[in-house]
C-alpha positions as CSV (number, residue, x, y, z in Angstrom):
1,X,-15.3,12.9,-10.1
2,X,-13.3,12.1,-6.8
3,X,-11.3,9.1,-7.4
4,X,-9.3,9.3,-3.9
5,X,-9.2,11.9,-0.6
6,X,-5.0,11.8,0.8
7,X,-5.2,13.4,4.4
8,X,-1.5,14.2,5.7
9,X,-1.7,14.6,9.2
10,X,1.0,16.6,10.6
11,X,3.2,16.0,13.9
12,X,5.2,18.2,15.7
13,X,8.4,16.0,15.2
14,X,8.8,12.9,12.8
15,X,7.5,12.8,9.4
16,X,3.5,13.3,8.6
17,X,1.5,10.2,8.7
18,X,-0.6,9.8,4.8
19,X,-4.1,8.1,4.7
20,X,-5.9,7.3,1.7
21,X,-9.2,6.7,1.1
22,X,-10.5,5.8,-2.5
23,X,-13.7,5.8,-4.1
24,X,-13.7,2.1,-5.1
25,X,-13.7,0.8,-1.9
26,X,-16.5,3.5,-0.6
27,X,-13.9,5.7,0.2
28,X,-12.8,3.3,3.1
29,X,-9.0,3.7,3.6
30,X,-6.9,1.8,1.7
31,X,-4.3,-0.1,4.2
32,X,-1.7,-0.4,1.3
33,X,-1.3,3.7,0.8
34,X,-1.2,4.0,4.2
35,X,1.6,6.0,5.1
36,X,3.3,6.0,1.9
37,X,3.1,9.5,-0.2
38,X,1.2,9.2,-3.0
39,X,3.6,10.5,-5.9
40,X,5.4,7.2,-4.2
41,X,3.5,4.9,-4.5
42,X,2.5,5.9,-8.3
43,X,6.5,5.5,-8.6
44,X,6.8,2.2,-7.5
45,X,4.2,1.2,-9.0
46,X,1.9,-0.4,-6.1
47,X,-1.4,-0.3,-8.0
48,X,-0.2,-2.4,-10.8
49,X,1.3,-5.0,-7.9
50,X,-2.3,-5.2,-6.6
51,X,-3.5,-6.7,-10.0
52,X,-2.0,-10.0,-9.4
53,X,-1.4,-9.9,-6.0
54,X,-3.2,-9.9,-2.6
55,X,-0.6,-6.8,-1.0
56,X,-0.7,-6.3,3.3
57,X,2.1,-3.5,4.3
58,X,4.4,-5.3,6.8
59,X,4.5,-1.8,9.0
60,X,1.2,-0.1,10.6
61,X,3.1,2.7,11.9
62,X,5.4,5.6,10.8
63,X,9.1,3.9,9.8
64,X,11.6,5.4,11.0
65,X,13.2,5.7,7.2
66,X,9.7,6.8,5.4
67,X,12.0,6.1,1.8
68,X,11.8,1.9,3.2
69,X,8.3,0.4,2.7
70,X,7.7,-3.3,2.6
71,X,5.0,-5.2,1.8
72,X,3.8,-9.1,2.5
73,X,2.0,-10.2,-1.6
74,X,0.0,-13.0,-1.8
75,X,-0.4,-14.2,-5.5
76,X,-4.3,-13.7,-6.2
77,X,-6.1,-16.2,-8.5
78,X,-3.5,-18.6,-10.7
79,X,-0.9,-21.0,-9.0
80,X,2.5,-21.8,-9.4
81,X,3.4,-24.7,-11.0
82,X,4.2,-26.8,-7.5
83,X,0.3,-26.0,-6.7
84,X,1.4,-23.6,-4.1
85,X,0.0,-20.2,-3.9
86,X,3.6,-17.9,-4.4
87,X,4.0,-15.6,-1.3
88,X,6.5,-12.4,-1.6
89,X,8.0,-9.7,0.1
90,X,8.3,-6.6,-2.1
């Protein structure tokens, strides 16, 4: 069973560009992964984020530093305290 297809697509100068594609969204890209190398984002743990949190990468391009990824997460289902959906920058 495929769970996920990572294509690296090479450039002739800059670091590759990653795209993932995973079988539980009908092996659709996944935005989060994109660019980030997957032994990276099983290190920082991105999956686990996505559990409580609606996660949009704040970069659609190759970085110049591919070690600096950020990300925009919007808490999911329960709300702070104040009522307010929490909104963070990881």
């Amino acid at each position: 069973n495929i769970s996920r297809v990572t294509l690296i697509i090479l450039r002739k100068s800059g670091y590759p560009g990653f795209h993932t594609f995973r079988e539980c969204l009908n092996y659709e890209e996944d935005l989060i992964y994109r660019h980030l190398n997957p032994p990276r984002a099983f290190q920082i743990e991105i999956g686990r984020l996505g559990l409580n949190y609606d996660i949009k990468p704040i970069a659609d391009g190759p970085i110049i530093n591919r070690h600096i990824h950020t990300f925009l997460a919007t808490q999911k289902k329960a709300k702070s305290e104040r009522g307010t959906m929490m909104t963070r920058f990881f």
